[in-house]
C-alpha positions as CSV (number, residue, x, y, z in Angstrom):
1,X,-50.2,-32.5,-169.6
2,X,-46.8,-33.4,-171.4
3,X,-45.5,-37.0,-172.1
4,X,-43.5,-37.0,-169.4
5,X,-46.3,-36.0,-166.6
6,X,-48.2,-38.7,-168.1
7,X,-45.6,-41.5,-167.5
8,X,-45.0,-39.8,-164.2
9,X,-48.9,-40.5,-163.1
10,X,-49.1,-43.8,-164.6
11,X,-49.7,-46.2,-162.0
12,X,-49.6,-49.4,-164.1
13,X,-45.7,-49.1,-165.1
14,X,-42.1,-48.3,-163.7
15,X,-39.0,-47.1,-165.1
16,X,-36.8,-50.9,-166.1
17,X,-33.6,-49.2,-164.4
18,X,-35.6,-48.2,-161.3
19,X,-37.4,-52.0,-161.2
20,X,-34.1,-53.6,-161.5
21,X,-32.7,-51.8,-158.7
22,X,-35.8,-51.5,-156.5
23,X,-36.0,-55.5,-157.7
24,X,-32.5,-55.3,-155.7
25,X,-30.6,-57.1,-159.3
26,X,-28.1,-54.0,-159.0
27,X,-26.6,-52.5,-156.3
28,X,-27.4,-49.0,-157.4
29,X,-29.1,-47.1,-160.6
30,X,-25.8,-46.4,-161.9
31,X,-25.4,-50.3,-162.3
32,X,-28.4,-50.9,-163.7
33,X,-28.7,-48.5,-166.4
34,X,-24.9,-49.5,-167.0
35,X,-26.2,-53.2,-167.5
36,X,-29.4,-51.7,-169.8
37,X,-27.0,-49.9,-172.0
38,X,-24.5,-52.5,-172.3
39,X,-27.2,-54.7,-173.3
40,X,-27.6,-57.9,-170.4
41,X,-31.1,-57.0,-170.3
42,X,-33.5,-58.0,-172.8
43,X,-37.2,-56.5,-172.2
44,X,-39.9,-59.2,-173.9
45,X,-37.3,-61.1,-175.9
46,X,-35.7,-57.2,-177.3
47,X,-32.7,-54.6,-175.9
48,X,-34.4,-51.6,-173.7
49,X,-33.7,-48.2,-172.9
50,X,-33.5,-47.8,-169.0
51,X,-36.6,-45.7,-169.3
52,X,-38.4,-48.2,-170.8
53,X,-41.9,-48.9,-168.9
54,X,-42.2,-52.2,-167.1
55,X,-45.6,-54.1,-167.2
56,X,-46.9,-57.0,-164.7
57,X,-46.6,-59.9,-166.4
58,X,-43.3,-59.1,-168.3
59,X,-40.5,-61.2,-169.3
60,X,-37.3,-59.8,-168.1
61,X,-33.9,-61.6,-169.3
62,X,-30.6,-60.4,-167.3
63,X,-27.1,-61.6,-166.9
64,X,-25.6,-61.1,-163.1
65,X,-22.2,-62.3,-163.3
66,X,-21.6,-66.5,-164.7
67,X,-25.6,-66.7,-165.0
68,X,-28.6,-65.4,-167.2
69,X,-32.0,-65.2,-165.6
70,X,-34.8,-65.1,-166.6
71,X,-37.9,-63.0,-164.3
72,X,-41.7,-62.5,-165.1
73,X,-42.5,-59.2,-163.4
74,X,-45.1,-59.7,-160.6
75,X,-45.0,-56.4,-159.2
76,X,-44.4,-53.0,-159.7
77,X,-42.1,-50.1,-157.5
78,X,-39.4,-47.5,-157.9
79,X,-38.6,-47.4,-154.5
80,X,-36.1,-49.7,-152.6
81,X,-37.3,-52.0,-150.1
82,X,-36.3,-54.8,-148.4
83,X,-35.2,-58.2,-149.7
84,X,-38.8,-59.7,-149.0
85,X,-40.5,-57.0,-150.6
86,X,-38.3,-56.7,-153.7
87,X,-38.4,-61.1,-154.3
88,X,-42.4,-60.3,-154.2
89,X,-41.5,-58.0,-157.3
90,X,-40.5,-60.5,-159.5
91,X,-41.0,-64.6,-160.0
92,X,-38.2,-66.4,-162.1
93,X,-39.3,-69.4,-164.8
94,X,-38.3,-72.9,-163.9
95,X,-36.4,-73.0,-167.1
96,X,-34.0,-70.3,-166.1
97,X,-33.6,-72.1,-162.8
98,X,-32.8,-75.3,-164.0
99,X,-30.3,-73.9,-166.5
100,X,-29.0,-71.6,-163.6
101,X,-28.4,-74.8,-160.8
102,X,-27.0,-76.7,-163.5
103,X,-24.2,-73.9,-165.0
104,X,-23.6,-73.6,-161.3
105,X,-23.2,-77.0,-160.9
106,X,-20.3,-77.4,-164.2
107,X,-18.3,-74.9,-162.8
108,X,-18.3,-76.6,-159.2
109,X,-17.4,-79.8,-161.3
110,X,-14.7,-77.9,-163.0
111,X,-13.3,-76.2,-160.4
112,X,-12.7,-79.3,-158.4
113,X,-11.6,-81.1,-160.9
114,X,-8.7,-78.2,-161.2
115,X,-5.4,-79.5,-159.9
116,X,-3.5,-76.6,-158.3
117,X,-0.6,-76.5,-160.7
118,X,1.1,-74.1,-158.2
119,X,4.4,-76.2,-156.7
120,X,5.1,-76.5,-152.7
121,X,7.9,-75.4,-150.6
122,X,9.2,-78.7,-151.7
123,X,8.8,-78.5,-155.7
124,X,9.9,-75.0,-155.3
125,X,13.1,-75.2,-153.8
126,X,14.1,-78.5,-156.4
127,X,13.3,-76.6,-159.2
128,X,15.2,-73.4,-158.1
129,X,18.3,-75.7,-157.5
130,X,17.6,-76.8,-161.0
131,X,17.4,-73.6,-161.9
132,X,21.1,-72.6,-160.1
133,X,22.2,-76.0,-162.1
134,X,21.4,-74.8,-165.3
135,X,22.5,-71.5,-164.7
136,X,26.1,-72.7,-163.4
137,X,26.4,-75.3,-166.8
138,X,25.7,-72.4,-168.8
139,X,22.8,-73.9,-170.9
């Protein structure tokens, strides 16, 4: 029995860039592995190849977009299920939640404290006269 046939038939691990998408994390494979390589998924506190074999009761870190999670694996699959079957999969710390709402949060704080600095019909058409003003004086 090679290596490989012996991964294949062992029932206690999974392929990380099969997890992650079975885990529904990435949209397809493709993404995942993409993610693995690039390196915005950490395996037990290290970078992993997407072949890597996932354990129950490991720590996964990945970023998805603006936030960084952090998942304890509570399940094992390398098929794609639904959305209740894949949040069974995994079980994310309190710490990355807390850190997660409260990034989210800042950038709701931020983004209403953002004053539109594009100019109305009214601003517009005053500075294009000033425009036509400055224009016409020559400076």
């Amino acid at each position: 029995m090679s290596r490989h046939d012996a991964d294949a038939a062992a029932p206690d691990g999974a392929r990380l860039d099969k997890w992650l998408w079975a885990a529904r994390f990435y949209r397809t494979r493709t993404l995942s592995q993409e993610a693995i390589d690039g390196g915005k998924v950490r395996y037990e506190g290290e970078r992993a190849k997407a072949s890597k074999s996932v354990r129950i009761g490991a720590r996964i870190v990945l970023r998805q977009g603006y936030d960084e999670l952090e998942v304890v694996v509570k399940g094992l699959s390398e098929k794609r299920g639904s959305a209740t079957i894949a949040q069974a999969l995994y079980e994310e710390t309190e710490a990355s939640r807390q850190k997660r709402e409260a990034s989210a949060e800042q950038r709701r704080i931020q983004a209403a404290s953002f004053d539109s600095v594009r100019p109305d019909k009214r601003q517009r058409r005053l500075l294009d006269k000033l425009k036509r003003t400055l224009i016409d004086t020559g400076r």
